[in-house]
C-alpha positions in Angstrom: -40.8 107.3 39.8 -43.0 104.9 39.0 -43.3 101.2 40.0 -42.5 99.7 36.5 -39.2 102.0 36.1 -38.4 101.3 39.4 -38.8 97.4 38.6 -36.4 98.0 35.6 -34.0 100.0 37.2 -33.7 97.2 40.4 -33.1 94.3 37.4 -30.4 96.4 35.8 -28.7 97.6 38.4 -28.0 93.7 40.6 -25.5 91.5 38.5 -26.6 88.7 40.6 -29.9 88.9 38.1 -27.6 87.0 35.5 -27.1 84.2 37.6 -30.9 84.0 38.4 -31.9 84.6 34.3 -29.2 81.3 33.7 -30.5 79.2 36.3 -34.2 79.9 35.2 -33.3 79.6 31.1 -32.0 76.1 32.2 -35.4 75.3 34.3 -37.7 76.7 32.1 -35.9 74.6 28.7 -36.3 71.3 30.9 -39.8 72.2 32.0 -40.8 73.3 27.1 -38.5 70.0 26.6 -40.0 67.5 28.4 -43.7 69.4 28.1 -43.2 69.0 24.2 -42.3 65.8 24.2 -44.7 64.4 26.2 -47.4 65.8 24.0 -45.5 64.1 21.1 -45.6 60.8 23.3 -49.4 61.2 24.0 -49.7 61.7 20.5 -48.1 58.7 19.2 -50.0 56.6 22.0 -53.4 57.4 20.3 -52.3 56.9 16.7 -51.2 54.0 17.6 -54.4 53.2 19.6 -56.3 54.0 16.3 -53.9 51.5 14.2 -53.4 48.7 16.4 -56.1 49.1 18.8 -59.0 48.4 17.3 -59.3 44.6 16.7 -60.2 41.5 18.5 -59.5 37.9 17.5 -62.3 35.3 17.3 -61.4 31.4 17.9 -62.6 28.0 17.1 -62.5 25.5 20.7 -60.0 22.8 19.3 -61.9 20.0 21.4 -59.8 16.6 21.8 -62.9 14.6 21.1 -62.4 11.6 19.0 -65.5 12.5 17.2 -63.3 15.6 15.5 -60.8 13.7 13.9 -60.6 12.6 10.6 -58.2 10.0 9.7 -57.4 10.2 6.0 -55.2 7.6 4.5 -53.2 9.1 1.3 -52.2 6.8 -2.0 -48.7 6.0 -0.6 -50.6 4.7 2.5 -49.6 6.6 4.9 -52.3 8.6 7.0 -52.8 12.4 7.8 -55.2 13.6 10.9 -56.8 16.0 10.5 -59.2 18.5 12.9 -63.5 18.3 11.2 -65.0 20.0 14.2 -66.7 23.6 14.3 -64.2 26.1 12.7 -64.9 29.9 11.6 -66.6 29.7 7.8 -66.7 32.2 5.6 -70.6 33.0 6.3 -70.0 32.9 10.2 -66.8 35.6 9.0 -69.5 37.5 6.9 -71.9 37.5 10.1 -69.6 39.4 12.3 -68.6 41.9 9.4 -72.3 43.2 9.3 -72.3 44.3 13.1 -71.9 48.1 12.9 -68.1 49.3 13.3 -66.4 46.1 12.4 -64.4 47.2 8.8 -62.2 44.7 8.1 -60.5 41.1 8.9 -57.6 39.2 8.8 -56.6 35.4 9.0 -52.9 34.2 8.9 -52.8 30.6 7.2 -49.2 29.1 6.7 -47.5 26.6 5.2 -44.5 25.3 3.7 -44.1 25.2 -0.3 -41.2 24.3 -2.5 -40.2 26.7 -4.6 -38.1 25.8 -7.9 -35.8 27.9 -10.1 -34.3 30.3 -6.9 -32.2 30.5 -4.5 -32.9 30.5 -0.9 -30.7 31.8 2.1 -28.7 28.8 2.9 -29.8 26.8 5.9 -30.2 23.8 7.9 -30.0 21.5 4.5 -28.1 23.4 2.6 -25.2 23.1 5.3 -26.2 19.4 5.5 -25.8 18.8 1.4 -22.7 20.7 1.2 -21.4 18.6 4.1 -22.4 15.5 2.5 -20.4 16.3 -0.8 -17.4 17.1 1.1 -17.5 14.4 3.5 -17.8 10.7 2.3 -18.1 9.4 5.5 -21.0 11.5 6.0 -22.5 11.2 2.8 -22.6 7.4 2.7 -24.4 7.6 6.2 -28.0 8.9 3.9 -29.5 7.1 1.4 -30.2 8.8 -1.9 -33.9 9.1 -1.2 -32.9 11.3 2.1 -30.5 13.4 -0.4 -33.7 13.7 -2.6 -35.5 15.4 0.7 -32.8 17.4 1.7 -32.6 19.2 -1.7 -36.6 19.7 -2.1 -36.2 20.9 1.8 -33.6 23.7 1.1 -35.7 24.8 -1.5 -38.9 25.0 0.9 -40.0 27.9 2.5 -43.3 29.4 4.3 -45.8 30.6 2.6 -48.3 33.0 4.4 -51.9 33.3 3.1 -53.7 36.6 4.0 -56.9 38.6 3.1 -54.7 41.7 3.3 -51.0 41.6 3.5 -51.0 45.5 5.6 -53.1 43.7 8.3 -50.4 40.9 9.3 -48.7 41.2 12.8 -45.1 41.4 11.3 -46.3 44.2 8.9 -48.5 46.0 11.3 -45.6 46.0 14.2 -43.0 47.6 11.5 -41.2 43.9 11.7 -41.2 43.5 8.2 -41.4 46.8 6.1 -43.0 47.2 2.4 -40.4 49.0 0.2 -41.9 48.7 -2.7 -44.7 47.3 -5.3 -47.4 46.6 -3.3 -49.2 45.0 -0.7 -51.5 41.8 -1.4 -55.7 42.9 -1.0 -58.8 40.6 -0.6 -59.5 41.3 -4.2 -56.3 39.3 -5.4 -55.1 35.9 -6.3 -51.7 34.4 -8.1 -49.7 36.7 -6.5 -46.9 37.0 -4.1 -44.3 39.1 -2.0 -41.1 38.4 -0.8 -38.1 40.2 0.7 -36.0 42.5 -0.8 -33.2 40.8 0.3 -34.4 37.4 -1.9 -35.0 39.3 -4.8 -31.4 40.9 -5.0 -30.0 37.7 -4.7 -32.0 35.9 -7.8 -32.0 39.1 -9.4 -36.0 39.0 -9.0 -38.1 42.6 -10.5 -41.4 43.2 -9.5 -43.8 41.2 -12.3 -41.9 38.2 -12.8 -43.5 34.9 -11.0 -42.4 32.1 -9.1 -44.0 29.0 -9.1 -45.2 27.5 -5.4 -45.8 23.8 -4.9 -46.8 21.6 -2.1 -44.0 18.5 -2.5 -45.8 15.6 -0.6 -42.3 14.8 1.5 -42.9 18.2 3.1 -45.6 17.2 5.2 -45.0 13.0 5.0 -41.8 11.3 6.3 -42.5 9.0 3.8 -44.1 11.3 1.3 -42.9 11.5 -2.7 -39.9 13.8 -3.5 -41.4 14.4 -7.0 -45.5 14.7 -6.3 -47.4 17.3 -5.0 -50.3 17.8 -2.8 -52.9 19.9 -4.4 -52.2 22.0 -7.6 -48.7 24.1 -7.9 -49.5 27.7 -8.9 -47.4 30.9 -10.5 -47.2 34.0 -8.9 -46.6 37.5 -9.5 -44.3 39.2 -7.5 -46.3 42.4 -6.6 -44.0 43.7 -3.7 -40.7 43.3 -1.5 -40.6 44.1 1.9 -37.6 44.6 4.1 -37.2 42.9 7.6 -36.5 44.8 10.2 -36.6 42.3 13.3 -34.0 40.4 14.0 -33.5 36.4 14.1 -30.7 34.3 15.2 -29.9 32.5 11.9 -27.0 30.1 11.7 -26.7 26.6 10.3 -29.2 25.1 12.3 -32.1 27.1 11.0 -34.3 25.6 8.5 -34.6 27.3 5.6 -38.3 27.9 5.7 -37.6 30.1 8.9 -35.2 32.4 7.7 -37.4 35.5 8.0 -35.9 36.7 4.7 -36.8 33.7 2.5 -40.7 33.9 4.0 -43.5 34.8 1.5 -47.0 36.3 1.9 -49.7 35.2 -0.7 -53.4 35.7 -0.8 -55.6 33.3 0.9 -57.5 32.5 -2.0 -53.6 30.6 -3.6 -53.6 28.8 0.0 -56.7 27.1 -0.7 -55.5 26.1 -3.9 -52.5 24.6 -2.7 -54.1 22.8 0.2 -56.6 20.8 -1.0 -56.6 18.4 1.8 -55.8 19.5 5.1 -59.1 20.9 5.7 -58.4 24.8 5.8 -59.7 25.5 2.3 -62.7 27.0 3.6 -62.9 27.0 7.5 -60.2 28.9 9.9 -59.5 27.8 13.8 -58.8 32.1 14.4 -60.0 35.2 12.4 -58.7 38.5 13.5 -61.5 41.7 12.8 -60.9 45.0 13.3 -63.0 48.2 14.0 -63.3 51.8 12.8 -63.8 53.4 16.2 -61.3 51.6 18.7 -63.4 53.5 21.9 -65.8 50.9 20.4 -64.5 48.0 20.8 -65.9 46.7 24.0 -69.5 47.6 22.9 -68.8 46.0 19.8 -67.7 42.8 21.3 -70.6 42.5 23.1 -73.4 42.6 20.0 -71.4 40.3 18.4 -71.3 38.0 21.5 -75.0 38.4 21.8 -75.7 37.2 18.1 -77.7 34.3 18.5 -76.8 32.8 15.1 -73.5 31.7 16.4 -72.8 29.0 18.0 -71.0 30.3 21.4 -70.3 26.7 22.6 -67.7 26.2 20.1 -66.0 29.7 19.7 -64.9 33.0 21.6 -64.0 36.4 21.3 -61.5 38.3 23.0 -59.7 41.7 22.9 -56.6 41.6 20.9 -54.4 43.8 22.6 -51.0 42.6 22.4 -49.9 44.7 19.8 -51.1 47.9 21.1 -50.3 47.0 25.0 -46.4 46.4 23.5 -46.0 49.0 20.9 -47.5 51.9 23.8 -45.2 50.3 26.8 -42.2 52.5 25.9 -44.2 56.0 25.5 -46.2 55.1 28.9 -42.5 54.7 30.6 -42.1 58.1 28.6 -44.9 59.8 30.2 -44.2 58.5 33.6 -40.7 59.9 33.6 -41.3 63.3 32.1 -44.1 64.0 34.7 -41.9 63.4 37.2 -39.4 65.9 35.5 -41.9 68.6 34.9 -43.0 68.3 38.6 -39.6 68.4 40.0 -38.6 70.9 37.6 -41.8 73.5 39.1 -40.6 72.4 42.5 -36.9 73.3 42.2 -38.3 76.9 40.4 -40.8 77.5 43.3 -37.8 76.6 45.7 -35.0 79.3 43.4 -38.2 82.1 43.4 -39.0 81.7 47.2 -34.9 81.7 48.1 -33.8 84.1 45.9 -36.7 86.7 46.6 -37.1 86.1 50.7 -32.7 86.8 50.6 -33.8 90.1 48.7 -36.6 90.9 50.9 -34.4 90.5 53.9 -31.5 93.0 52.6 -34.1 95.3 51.1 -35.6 95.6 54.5 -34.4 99.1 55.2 -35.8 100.0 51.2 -39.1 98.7 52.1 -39.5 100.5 55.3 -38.6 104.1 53.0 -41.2 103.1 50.4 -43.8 102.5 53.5 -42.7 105.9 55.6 -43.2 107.7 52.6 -46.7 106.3 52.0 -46.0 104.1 49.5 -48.8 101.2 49.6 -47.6 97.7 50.6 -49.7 96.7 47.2 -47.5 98.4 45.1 -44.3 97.0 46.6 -45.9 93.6 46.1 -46.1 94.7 42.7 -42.5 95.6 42.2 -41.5 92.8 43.7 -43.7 90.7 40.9 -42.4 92.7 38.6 -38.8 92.4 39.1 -39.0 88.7 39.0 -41.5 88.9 35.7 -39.0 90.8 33.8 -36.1 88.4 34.3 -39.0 85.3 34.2 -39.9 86.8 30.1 -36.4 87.3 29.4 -35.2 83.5 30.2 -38.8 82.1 28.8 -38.3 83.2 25.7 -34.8 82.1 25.6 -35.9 78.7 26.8 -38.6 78.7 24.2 -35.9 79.4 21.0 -33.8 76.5 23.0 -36.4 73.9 23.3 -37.7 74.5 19.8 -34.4 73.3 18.7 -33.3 70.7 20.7 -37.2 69.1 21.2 -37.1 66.5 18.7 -33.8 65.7 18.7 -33.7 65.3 22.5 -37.4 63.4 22.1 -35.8 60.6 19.9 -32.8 60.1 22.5 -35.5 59.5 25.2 -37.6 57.2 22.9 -34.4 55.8 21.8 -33.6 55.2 25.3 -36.7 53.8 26.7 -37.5 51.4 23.8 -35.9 47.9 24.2 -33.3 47.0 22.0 -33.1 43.8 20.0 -32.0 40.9 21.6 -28.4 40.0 20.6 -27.9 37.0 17.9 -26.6 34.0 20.2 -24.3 30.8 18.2 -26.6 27.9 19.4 -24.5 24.4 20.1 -25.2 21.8 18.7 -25.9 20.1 22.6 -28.6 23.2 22.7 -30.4 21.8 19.8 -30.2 18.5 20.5 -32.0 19.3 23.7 -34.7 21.5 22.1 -35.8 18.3 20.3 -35.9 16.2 22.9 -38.2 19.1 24.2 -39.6 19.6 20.8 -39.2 23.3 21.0 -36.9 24.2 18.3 -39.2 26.8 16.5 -38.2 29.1 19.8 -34.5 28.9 19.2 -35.3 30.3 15.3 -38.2 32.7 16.1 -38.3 36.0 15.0 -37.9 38.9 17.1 -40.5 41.2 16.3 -40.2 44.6 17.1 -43.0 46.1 19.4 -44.3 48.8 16.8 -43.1 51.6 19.0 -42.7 54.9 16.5 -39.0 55.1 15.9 -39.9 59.3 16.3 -42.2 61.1 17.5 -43.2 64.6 16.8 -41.7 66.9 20.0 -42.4 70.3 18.4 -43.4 73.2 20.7 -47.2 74.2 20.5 -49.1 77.6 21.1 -50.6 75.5 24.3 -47.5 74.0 25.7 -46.4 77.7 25.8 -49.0 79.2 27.1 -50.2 76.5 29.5 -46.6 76.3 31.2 -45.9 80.1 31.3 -49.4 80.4 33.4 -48.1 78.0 35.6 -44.7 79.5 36.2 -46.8 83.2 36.9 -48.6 81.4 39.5 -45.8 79.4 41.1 -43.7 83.0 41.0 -46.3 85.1 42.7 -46.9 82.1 45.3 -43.1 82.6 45.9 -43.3 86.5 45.9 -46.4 86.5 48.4 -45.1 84.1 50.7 -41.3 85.2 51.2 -42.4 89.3 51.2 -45.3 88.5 53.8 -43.4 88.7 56.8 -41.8 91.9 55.9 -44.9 94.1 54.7 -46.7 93.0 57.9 -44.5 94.9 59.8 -44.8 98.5 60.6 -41.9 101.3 59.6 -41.0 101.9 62.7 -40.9 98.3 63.5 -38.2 97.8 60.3 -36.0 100.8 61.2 -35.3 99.6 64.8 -33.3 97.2 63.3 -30.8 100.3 62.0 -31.0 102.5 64.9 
């Protein structure tokens, strides 16, 4: 009989074989699970390395000096100050774009604009001018100039400029969401996007326009309800997006920080609108980004070395903060399924050398007649191997039709698990407010929550390499068991192993 019939026969023949093929199926589906899925994590890390980690932010020194303020005295005589030191122009922008790898940039202008003919998500001054109406007591406590201000506020919102509307932290991080039309380019002007949320409510359709002003008492305690600072302008709605962070909203936010009232517009409409706070043509940061993110350091450093800018007045940095966030999650990931995989080869090593050194011990006797009989101690090694092999194939491939099924689901429960979850909407007090400006902190208590631009899946399918890489390792870490709990017994002579029966 030969060795691979006697291998069968030996499988076949000891029920106790079940128990080790269940154990192993549920090893070996751990070990394809967490293998997939960390592929899938390693994955997402560098597609989101190529997305969000090639950039880094440039900045203008905002120096205190005296010499850098401009004092500018407006027709109702009151006075705005205003920053006229070295800022990033538009030919120091150009400069960096010609260094090889850098592709694109971004700035991230805002401001606040009235906006006439809709209706925003009530706030801060709606609440206040409904209270007014309802309360006399209350109402006689404002003069009608304030109730002029508190209706141009509630109808005041912020307006972001940007060179491309995809390139914006709250768009790149998944925060805020385009569903549909779409997004604003370098190429355009007069146009606008706004949430979908703001559009249902005024019944808004991609096409129609809104028209954005800059109503002096938005920016001047003492400015005109009815005049504007720099030239109103129409524009096109040419997308919606949909917010996906979360904000604690209540009656103490402003309107112009309710994320869904917020609008994005190109740069080019801010510097129509702002005609005199000096950002028509300079910026204080300018974010750039490169094609090859493995570049980025090298990159940094020619443009640091260009002579034609002014270092004294500006640096560059690495802007990692959206990548460092959005990968924190799927580095947790990884760190938790190595330790898996390893404990998972461990605990199959430790089931191999048990199992097979209790066999080796009963099938002392059976050894002994395979060795009297001249049967070499190789090929007992190899009927050992191939005992164990069978039932190894047997639950592999089991474990393999397992894992293919429960890979991605059981990858987004990890993912699921390990990413944080949004911070729960707290009521604030009034006493909570009241000490935020005192503080004057009270854009923290509104701020949006961003999410960290961690995929909400990732892609835990079973590859051709996962497959073959781990069943290698499982050959090896069985025939270490095999060799090591068989050794003591094929060192010994027949005549040793039969004095144990006689």
């Amino acid at each position: 009989m030969n060795t691979l019939r006697r291998s069968f026969l030996y499988v076949r023949r000891k029920r106790t074989n079940l128990i080790l093929l269940f154990l192993l199926i549920i090893l070996f589906t751990v070990a394809l699970t967490s293998a997939a899925i960390f592929r899938g994590s390693q994955e997402a890390q560098k597609n989101i390395r190529e997305s969000l980690g090639g950039s880094f932010k440039m900045e203008a020194i905002i120096s205190d000096d005296p010499a850098y303020k401009k004092i500018t005295t407006l027709p109702n005589g009151g006075t705005i100050s205003s920053y006229v030191g070295p800022l990033i122009d538009e030919k120091m922008i150009q400069t960096v774009l010609k260094h090889d790898g850098v592709v694109n940039y971004s700035v991230d202008n805002w401001m606040t604009v009235y906006i006439d003919d809709i209706s925003l998500f009530p706030g801060l001054y709606q609440g206040i001018i409904e209270k007014a109406g309802s309360d006399p007591q209350y109402a006689a406590t404002m003069t009608e100039e304030e109730m002029s201000k508190k209706n141009i506020y509630k109808q005041a919102t912020g307006l972001y400029g940007c060179t491309d509307s995809s390139l914006h932290h709250y768009f790149q991080t998944g925060s805020f969401e385009l569903c549909a039309g779409r997004p604003i380019t370098d190429q355009d002007s007069g146009v606008v996007l706004i949430s979908d949320k703001l559009a249902e409510k005024n019944g808004i359709k991609l096409g129609d326009y809104l028209k954005a002003e800059m109503r002096e008492c938005l920016y001047l305690y003492d400015g005109a309800v009815d005049k504007n600072l720099g030239q109103p302008l129409n524009l096109e709605v040419i997308g919606f997006f949909h917010v996906n962070s979360s904000q604690s909203v209540n009656k103490y936010t402003a309107e112009d920080q309710i994320a869904d009232n917020l609008m994005f517009a190109s740069v080019s409409d801010i510097k129509t609108l702002d005609d005199y706070g000096g950002y028509d043509t300079e910026y204080d940061k300018v974010t750039f980004f490169v094609q090859d993110p493995k570049k980025l350091n090298s990159i940094i450093e020619s443009i640091e070395s260009d002579s034609s800018i002014e270092w004294a007045n500006f640096y560059v940095e690495e802007d990692d903060s959206l990548y460092s966030g959005a990968i924190k999650p799927l580095k947790h990931i990884n760190i938790f399924l190595s330790a898996l995989i390893i404990a998972t080869f461990g605990i199959t090593f430790f089931i191999f050398y048990m199992i097979l050194a209790s066999r080796v011990k009963d099938r002392k006797r059976e050894i002994g007649i395979y060795l009297s009989i001249g049967i070499s101690k190789k090929k007992i090694l190899l009927q050992l191997i191939m005992e164990c092999m069978v039932i190894l194939i047997a639950a592999y491939i089991i474990a393999g039709a397992v894992s293919a099924k429960l890979a991605d689901q059981t990858g987004g429960f990890i993912l699921s698990a390990f990413t944080p979850k949004a911070e729960a909407v707290e009521e604030i007090s009034e006493q909570e407010l009241m000490e935020q400006i005192r503080n004057g902190s009270t854009e923290e208590l509104f701020e949006i929550q961003e999410t960290s631009g961690t995929p909400k899946t990732i892609d835990s399918s079973l590859s051709v390499s996962i497959l073959l890489g781990l069943y290698f390792t499982l050959n090896l870490l069985l025939l270490a068991a095999v060799f090591v709990s068989s050794r003591p017994i094929l060192r010994m002579k027949p005549g040793h192993i039969f004095q144990d029966y006689y």
